[in-house]
Backbone as CSV, one residue per row, in Angstrom:
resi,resn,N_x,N_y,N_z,CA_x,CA_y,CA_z,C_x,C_y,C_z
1,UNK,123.177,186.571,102.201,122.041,187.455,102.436,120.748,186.829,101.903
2,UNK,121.106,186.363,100.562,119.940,185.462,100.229,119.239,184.463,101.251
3,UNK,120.202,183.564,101.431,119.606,182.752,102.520,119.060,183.060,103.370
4,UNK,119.383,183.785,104.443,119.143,184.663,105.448,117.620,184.780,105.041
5,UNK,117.593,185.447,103.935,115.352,186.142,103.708,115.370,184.636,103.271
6,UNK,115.626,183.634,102.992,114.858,182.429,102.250,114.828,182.087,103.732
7,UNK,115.359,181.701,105.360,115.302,181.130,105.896,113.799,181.754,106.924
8,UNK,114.442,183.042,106.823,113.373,183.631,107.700,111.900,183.796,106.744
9,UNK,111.310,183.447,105.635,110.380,184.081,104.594,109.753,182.159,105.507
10,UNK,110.643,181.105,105.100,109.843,179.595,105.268,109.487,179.862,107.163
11,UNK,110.585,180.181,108.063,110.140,180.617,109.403,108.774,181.469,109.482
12,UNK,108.487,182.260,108.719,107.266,182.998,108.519,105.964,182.069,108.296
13,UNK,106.502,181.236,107.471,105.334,180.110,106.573,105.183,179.115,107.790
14,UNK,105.995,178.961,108.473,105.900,177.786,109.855,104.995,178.071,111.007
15,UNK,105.331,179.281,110.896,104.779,180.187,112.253,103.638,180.871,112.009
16,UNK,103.093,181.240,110.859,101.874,181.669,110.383,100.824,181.132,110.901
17,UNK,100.041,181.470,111.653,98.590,181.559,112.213,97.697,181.634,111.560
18,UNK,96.731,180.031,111.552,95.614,180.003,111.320,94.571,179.844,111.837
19,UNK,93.107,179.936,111.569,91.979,180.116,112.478,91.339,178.914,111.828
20,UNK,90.958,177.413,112.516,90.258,176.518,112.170,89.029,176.474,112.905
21,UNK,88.185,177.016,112.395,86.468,176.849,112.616,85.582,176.195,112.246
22,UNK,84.855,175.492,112.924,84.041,174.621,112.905,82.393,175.917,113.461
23,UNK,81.364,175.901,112.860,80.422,176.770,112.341,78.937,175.594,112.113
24,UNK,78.204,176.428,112.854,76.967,175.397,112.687,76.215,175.910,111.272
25,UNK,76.074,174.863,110.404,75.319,175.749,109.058,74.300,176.163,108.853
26,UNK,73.220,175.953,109.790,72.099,176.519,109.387,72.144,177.657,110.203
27,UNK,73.187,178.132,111.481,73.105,179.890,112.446,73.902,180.109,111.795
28,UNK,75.757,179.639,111.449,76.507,180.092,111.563,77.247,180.318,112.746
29,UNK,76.889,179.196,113.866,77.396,179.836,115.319,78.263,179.254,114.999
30,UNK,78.716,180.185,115.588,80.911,179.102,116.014,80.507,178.436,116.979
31,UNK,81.221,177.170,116.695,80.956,175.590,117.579,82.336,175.500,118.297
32,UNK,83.577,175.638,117.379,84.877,175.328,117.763,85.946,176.225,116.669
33,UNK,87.204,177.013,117.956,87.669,177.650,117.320,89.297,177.087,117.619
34,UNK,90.535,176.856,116.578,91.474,176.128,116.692,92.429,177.477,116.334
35,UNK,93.604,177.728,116.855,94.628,178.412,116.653,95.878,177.518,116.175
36,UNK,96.186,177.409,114.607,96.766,176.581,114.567,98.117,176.979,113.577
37,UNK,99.356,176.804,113.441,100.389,176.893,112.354,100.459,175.778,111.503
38,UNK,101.488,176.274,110.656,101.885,174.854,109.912,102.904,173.671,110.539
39,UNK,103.555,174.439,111.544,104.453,173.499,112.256,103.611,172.416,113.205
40,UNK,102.576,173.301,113.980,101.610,172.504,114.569,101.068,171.272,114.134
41,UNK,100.554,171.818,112.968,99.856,170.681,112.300,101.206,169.293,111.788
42,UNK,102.074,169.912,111.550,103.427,168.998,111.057,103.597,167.877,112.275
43,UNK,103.912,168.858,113.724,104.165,167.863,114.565,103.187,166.982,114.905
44,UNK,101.974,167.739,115.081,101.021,166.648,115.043,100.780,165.430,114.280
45,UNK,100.433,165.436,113.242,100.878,164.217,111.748,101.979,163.394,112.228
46,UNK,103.021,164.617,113.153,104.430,163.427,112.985,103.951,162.119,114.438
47,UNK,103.206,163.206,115.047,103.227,161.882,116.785,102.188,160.792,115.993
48,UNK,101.351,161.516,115.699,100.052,160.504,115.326,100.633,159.300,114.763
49,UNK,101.563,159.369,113.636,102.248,158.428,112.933,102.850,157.364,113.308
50,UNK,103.659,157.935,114.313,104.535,157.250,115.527,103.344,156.799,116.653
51,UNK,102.462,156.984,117.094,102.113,156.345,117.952,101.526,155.247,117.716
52,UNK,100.598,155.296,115.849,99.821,154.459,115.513,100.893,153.140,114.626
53,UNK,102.255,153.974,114.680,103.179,152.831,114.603,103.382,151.644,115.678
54,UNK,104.017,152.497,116.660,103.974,152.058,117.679,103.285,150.796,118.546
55,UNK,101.489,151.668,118.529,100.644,150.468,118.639,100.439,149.198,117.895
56,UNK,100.735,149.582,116.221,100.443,148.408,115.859,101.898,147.569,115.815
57,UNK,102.747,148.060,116.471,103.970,146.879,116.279,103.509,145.858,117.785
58,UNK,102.876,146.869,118.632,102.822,145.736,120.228,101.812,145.483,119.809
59,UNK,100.435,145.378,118.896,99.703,144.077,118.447,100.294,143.062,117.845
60,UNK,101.187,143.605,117.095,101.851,142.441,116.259,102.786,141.794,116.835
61,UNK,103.650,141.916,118.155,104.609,141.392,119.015,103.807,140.445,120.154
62,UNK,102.647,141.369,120.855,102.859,140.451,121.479,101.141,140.492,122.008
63,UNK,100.091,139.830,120.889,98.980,139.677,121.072,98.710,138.415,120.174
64,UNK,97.868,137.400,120.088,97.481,136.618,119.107,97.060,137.076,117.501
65,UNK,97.087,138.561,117.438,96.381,139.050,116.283,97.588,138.923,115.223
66,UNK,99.030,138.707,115.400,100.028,138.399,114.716,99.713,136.813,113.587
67,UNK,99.127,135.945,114.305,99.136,134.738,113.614,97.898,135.145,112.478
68,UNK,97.422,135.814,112.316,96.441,136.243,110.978,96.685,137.023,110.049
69,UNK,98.391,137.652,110.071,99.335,138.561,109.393,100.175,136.787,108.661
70,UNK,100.545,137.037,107.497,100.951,135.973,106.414,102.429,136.248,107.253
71,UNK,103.382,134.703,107.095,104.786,135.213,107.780,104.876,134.998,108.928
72,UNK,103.948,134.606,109.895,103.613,134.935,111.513,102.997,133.392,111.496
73,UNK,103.373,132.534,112.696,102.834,132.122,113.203,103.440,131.554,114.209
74,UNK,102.762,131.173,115.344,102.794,130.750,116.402,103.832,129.173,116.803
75,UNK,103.880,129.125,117.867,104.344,128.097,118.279,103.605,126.710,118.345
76,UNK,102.372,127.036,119.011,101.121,125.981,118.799,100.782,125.882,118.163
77,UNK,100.798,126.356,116.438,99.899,126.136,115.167,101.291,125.980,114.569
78,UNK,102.299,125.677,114.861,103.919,124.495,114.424,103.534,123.808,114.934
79,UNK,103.371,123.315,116.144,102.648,121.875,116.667,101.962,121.317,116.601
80,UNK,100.981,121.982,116.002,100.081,121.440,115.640,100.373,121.248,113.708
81,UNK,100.779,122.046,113.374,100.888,121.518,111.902,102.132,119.989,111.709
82,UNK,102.674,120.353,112.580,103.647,118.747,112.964,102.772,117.509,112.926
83,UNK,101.980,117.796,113.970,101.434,116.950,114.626,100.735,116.420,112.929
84,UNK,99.955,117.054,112.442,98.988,116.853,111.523,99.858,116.093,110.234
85,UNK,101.002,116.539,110.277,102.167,116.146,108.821,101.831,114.729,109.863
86,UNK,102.596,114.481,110.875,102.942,112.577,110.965,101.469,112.367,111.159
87,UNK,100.502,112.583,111.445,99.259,111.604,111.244,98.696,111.387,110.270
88,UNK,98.531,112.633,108.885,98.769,112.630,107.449,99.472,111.085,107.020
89,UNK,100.789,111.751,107.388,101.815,110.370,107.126,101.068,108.883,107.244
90,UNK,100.585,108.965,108.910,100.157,107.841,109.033,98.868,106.859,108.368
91,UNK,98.173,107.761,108.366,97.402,108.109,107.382,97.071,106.979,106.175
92,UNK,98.398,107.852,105.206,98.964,107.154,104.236,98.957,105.903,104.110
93,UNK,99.948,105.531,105.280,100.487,104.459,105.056,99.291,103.494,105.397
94,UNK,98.330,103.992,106.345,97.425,103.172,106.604,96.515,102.605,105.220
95,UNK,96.233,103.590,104.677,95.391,103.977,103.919,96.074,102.775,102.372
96,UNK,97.222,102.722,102.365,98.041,101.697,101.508,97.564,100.376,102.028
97,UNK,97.805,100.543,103.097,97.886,98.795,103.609,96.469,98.191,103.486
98,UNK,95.293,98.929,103.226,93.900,98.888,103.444,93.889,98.556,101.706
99,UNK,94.303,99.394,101.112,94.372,99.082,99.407,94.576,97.945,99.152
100,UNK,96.073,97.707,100.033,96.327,96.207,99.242,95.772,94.924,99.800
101,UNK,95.343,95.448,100.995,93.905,94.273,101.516,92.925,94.329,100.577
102,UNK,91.966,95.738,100.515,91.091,95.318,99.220,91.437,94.395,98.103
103,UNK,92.912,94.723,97.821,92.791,94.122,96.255,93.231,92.690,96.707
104,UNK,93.441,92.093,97.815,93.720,90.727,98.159,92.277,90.175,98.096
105,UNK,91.233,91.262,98.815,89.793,90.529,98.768,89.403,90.328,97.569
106,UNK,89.390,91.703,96.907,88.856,91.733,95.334,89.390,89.830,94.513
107,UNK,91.149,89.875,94.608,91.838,88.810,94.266,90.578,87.347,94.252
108,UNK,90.193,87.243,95.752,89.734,86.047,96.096,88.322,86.369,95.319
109,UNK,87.496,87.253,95.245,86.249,87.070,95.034,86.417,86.741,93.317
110,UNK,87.536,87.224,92.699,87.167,86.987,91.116,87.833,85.957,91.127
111,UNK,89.064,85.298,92.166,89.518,84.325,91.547,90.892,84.498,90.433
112,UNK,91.090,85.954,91.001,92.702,85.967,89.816,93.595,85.755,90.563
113,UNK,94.125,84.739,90.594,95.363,84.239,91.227,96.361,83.761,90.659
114,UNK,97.267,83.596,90.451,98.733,83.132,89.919,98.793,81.509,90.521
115,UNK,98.419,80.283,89.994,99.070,79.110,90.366,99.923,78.564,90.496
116,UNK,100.676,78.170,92.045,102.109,77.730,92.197,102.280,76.498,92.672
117,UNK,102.573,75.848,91.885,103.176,74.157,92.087,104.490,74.121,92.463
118,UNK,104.335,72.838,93.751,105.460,73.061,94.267,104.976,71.343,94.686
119,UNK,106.218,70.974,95.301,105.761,69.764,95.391,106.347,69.388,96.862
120,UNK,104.960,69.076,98.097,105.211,69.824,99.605,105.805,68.920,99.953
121,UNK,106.199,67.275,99.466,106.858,65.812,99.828,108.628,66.098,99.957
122,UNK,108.776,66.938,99.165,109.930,67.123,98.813,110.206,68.328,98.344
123,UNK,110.896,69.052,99.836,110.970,70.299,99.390,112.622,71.086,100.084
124,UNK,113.513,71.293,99.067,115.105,71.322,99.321,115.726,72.018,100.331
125,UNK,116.248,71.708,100.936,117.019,72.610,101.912,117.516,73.694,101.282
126,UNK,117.386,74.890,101.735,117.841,76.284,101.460,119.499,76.108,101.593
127,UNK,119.869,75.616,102.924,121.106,75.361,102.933,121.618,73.849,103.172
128,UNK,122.546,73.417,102.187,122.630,71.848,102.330,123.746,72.260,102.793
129,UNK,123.709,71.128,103.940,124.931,70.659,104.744,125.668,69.275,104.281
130,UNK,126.649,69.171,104.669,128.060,68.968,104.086,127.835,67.685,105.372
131,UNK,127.158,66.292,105.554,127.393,65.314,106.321,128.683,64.213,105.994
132,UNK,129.371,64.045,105.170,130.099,63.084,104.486,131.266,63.030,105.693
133,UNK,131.146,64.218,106.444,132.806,63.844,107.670,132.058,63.310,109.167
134,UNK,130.701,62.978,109.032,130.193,62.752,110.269,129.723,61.471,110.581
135,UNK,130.010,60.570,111.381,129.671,58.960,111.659,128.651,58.968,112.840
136,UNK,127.828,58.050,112.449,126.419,57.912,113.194,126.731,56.709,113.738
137,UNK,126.480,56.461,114.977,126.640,54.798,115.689,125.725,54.911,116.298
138,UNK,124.464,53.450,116.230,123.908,53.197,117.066,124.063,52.796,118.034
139,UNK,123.797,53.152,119.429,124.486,52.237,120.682,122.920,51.214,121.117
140,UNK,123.479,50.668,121.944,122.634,49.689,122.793,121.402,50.014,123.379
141,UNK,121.939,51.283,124.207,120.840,51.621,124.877,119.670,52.751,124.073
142,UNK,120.269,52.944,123.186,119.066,53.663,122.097,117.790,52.966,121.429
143,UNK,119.209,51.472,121.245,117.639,50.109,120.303,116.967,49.456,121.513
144,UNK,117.437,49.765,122.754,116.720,49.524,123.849,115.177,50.447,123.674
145,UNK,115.555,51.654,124.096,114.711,52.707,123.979,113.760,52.430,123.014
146,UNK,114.269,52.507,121.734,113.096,52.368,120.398,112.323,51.300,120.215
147,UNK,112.895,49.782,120.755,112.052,48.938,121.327,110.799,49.305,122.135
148,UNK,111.106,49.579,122.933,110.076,49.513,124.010,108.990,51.315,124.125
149,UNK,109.624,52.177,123.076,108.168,52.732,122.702,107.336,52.348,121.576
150,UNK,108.263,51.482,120.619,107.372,50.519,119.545,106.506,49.520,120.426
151,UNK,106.421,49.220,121.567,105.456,48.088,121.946,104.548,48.811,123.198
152,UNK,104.721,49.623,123.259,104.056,50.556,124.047,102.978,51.272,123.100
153,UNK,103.414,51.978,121.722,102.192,52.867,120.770,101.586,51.230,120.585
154,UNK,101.986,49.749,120.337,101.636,49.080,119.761,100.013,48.611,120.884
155,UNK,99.896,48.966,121.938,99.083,48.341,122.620,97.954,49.516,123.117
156,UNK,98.533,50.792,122.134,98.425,51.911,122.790,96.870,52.047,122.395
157,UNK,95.811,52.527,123.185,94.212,52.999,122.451,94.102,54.313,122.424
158,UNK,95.085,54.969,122.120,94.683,56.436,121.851,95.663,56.304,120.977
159,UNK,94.897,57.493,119.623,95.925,57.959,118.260,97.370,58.478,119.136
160,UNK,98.458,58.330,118.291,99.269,59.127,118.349,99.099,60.345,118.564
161,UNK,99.815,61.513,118.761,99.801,63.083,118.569,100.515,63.532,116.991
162,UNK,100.352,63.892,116.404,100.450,64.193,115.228,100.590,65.739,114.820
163,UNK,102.273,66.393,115.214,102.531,67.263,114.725,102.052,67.993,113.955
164,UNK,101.382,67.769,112.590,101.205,68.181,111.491,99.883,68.934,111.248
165,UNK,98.928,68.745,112.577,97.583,68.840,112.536,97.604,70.071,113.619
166,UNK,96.849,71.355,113.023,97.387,72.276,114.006,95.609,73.284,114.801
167,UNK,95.053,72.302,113.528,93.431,72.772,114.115,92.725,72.258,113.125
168,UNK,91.085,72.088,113.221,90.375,71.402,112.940,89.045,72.562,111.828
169,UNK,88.967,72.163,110.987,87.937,72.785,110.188,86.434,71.995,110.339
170,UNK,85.582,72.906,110.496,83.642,72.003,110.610,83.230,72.385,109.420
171,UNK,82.664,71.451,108.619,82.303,71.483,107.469,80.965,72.654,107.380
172,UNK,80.865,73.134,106.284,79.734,74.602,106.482,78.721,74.036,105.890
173,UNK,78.380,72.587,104.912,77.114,72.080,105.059,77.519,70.441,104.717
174,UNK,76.585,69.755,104.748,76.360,68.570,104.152,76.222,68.119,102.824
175,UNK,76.439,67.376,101.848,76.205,67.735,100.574,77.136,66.532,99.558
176,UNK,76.236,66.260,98.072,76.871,65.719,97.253,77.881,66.946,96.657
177,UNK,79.074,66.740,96.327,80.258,67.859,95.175,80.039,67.507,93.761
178,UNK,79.370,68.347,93.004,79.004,68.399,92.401,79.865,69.011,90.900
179,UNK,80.392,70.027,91.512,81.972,70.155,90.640,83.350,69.973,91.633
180,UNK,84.767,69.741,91.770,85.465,69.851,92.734,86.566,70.731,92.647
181,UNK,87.511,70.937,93.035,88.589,72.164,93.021,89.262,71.615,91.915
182,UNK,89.419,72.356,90.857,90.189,72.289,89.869,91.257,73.586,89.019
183,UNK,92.201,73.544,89.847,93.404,74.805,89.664,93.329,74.884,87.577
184,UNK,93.614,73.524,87.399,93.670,74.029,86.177,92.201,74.841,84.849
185,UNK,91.313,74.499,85.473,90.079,75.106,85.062,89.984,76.248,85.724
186,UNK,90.736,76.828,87.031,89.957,78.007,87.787,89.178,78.140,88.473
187,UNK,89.174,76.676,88.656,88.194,76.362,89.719,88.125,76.532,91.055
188,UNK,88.386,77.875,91.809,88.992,77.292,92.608,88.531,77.459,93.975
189,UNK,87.441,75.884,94.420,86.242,75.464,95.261,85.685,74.609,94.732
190,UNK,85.012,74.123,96.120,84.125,73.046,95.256,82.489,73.510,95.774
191,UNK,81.622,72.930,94.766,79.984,72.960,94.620,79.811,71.948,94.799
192,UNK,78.833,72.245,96.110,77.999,71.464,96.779,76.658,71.314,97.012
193,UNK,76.332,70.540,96.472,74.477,70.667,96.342,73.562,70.521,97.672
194,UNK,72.868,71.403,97.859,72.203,70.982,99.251,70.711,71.542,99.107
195,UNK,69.583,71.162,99.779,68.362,71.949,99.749,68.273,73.202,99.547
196,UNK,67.268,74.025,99.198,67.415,75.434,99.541,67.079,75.753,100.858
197,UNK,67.265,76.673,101.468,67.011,77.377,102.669,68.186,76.700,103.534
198,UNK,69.197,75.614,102.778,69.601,75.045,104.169,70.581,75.984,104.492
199,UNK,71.081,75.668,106.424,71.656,76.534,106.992,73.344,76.887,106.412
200,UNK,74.031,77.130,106.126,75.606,77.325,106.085,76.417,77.713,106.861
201,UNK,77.079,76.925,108.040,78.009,77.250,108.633,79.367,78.001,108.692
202,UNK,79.765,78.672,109.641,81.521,78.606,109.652,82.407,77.469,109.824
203,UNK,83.150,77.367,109.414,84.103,76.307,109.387,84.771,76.403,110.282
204,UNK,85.207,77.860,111.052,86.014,77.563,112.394,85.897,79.745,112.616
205,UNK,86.328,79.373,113.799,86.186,81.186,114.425,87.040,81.763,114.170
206,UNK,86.609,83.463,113.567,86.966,84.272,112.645,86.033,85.438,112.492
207,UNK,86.578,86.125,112.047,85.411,88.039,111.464,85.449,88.224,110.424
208,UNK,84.357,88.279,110.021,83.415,88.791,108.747,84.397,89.872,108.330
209,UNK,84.554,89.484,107.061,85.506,90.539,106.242,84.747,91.422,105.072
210,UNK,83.885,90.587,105.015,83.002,90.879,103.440,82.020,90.093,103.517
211,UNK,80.838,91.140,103.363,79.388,90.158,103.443,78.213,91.227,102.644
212,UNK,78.470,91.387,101.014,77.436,91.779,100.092,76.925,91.351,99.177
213,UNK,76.376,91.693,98.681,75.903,91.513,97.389,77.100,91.572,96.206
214,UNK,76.834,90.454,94.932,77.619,90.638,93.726,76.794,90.221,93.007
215,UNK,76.627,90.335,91.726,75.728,90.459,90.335,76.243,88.876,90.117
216,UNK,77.496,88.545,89.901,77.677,87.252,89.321,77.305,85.800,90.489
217,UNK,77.799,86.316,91.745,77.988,84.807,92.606,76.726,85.750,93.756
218,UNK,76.094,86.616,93.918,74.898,86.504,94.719,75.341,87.408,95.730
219,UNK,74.544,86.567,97.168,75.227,87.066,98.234,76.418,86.632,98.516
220,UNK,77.657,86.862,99.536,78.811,86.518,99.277,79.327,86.895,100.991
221,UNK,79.820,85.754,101.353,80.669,86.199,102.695,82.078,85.738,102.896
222,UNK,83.162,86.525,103.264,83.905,85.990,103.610,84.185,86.009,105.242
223,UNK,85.028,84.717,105.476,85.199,84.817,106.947,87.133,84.760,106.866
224,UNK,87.869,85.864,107.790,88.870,85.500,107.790,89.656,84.869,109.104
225,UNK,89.833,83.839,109.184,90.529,82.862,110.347,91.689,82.865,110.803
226,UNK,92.226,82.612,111.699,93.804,82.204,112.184,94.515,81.464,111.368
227,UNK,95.432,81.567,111.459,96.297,80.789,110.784,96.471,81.281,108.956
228,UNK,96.344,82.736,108.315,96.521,83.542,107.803,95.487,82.403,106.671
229,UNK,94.248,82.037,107.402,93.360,81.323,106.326,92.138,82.123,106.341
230,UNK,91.072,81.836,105.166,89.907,83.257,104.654,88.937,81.946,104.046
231,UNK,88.134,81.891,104.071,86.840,80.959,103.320,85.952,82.077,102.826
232,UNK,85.250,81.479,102.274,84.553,82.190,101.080,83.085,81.219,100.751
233,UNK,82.049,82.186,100.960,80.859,81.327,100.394,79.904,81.974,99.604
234,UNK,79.820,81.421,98.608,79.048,82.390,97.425,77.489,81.569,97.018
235,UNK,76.766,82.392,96.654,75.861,81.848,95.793,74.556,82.116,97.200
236,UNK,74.795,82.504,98.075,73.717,82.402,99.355,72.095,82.844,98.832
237,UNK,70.931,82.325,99.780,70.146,82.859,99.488,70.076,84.366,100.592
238,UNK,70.829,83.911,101.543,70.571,85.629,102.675,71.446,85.315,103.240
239,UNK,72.588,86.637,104.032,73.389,86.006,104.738,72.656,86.770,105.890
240,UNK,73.295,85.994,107.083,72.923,86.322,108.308,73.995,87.134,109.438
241,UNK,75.019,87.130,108.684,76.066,87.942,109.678,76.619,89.096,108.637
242,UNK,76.965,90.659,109.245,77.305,91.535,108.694,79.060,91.525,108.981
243,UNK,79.512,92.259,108.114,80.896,92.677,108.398,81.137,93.298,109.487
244,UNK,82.270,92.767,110.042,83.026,93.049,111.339,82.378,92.316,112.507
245,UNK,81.786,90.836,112.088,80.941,90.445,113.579,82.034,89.181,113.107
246,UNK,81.897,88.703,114.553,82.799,87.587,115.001,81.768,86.342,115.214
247,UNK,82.408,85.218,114.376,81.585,84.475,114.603,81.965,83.005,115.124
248,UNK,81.424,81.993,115.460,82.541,80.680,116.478,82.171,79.808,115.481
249,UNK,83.290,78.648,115.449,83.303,77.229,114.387,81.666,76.835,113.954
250,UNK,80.842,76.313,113.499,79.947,75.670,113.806,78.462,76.643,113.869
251,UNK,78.760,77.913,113.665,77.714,79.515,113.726,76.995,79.532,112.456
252,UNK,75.683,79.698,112.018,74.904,79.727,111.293,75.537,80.996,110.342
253,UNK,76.078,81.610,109.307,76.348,82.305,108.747,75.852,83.065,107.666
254,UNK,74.734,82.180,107.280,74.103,82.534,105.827,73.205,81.088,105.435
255,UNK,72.230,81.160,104.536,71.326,80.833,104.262,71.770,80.361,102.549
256,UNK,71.655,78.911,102.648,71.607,78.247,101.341,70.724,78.586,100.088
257,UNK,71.257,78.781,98.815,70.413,79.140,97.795,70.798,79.041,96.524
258,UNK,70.626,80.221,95.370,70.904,79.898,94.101,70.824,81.455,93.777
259,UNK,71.665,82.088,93.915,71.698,83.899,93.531,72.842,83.901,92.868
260,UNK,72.791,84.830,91.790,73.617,85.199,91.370,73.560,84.690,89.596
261,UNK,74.044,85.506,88.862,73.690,84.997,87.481,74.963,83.670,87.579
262,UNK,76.003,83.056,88.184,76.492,82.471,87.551,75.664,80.585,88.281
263,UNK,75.007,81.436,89.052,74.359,79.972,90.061,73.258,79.394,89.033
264,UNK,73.481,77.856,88.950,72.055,76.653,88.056,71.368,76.130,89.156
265,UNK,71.366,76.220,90.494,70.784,75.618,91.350,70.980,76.050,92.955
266,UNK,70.393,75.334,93.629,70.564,75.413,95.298,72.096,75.081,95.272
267,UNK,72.878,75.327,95.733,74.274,74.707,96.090,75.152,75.910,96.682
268,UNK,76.084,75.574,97.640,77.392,75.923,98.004,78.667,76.259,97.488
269,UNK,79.234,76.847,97.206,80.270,77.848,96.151,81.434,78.225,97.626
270,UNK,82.076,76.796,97.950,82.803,77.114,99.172,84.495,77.345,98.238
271,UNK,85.084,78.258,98.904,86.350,78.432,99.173,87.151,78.165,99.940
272,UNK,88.380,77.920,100.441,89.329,77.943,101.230,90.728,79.094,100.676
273,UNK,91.555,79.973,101.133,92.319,80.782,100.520,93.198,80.658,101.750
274,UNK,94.509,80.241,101.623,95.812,80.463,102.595,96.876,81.037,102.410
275,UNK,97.118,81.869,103.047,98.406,83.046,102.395,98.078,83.436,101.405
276,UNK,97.259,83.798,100.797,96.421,84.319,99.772,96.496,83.245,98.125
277,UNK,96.911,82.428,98.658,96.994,81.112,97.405,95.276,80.494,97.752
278,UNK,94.465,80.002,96.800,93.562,78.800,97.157,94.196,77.279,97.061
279,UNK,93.275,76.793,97.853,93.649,75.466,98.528,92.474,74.782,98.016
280,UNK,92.331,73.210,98.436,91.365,71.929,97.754,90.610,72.315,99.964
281,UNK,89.606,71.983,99.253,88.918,72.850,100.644,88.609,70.912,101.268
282,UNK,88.621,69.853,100.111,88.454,68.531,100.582,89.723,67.730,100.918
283,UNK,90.649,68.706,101.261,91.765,68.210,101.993,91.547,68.330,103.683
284,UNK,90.804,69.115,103.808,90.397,69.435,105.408,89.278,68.935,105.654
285,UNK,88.165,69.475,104.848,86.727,69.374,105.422,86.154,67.984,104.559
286,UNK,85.317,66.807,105.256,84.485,65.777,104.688,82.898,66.386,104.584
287,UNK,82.595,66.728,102.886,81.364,67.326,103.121,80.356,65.811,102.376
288,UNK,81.055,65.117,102.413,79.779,63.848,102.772,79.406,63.600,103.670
């Protein structure tokens, strides 16, 4: 029986009629008049809820406005963040290999190098072979042969061909040497005295790797060449070619002088650098 009045007393409270008016304040006119319960208002609250659910799940399914919700993103901004990781990557690695070029240049311009003697007359087979079971016979027609190209070079007016020579260096000026390459001093180039203003060549064709200013050796260019070879000329009064220009054997490069606190005069401060070792630059070039 209890229940019964508790069920029908809240049915009362559901169904109860209210008057929602809206009233202009300065007449008092009624503007808008609402007939409303509590259930009314309940179901209402309940659709509103659900619809504004609703809508915002099909923004979030299936509009672009999802990828600006954390958790969400797209297919093309994975592809693109892919994309961006391996060029990052690449990047990197580029960005390494450029380092350890700098510090190969840096290497040559101060001259810190590690000296390796080796001696190029005589230099051991990696793998020695085992000849002691093998017999060599000269035949007839071989000392035939070797005859008769010995009297052939003998009458011959052109040099031989000479393996060993694989290109030609042009000297970058004229000049008394004034100090010469000396590994064990650190020396490593020779100074060459020449007028001021005179011109300074390339020694052979190659691109400007480095062409600034330094406090100790002046202006400063390097050229790097084929054959994994780099020259170096310090002490300039102006250079005339910038980095990244290509220049041919025999090309005006820079301007003779005396810059730099470690320069006493007009002269040439030439290098040679191969495989990143320095070399006697008067093994190639005659700068008398």
């Amino acid at each position: 029986m209890a229940k019964t009045k508790e069920r029908k007393k809240l049915k009362k409270r559901l169904l109860h009629k209210y008057r929602l008016l809206i009233l202009n304040e300065d007449t008092f006119e009624e503007r808008v008049s609402l007939k409303l319960t509590r259930l009314n208002v309940f179901i209402l609250v309940g659709f509103s809820v659900i619809i504004l659910i609703a809508l915002t799940t099909i923004l979030i399914a299936y509009t672009p406005l999802r990828e600006y919700i954390p958790g969400y993103s797209s297919v093309r901004l994975k592809r693109q963040a892919t994309a961006l990781m391996f060029e990052t990557d690449s990047l990197k690695r580029q960005l390494d290999i450029n380092q350890q070029y700098l510090a190969s240049i840096k290497r040559v311009l101060t001259g810190d190098v590690a000296e390796v003697n080796f001696n190029k007359d005589s230099i051991a087979l990696t793998e020695p072979r085992d000849t002691a079971g093998l017999e060599f016979r000269v035949s007839k027609e071989d000392s035939i042969l070797r005859e008769q190209v010995a009297n052939e070079d003998r009458y011959n007016l052109f040099d031989p061909a000479s393996p060993t020579v694989s290109f030609s260096l042009f000297p970058p000026v004229k000049g008394n040497i004034t100090e010469g390459y000396d590994a064990d001093e650190r020396h490593y180039a020779v100074d060459v005295v020449v007028p001021k203003n005179e011109p300074v060549k390339a020694v052979a064709d190659g691109t400007v790797i480095f062409s600034e200013w330094t406090a100790d050796t002046g202006y400063v260019l390097i050229i790097e060449h084929g054959n994994n070879l780099i020259s170096v000329y310090k002490h300039n009064a102006s250079l005339t070619q910038s980095q990244g220009d290509l220049v041919k054997a025999g090309e005006v490069v820079a301007i003779a002088g005396s810059t730099g606190e470690l320069s006493t005069g007009p002269h040439l401060h030439f290098e040679l650098w191969n495989n990143g070792y320095p070399v006697d630059p008067t093994n190639y070039i005659a700068f008398e």
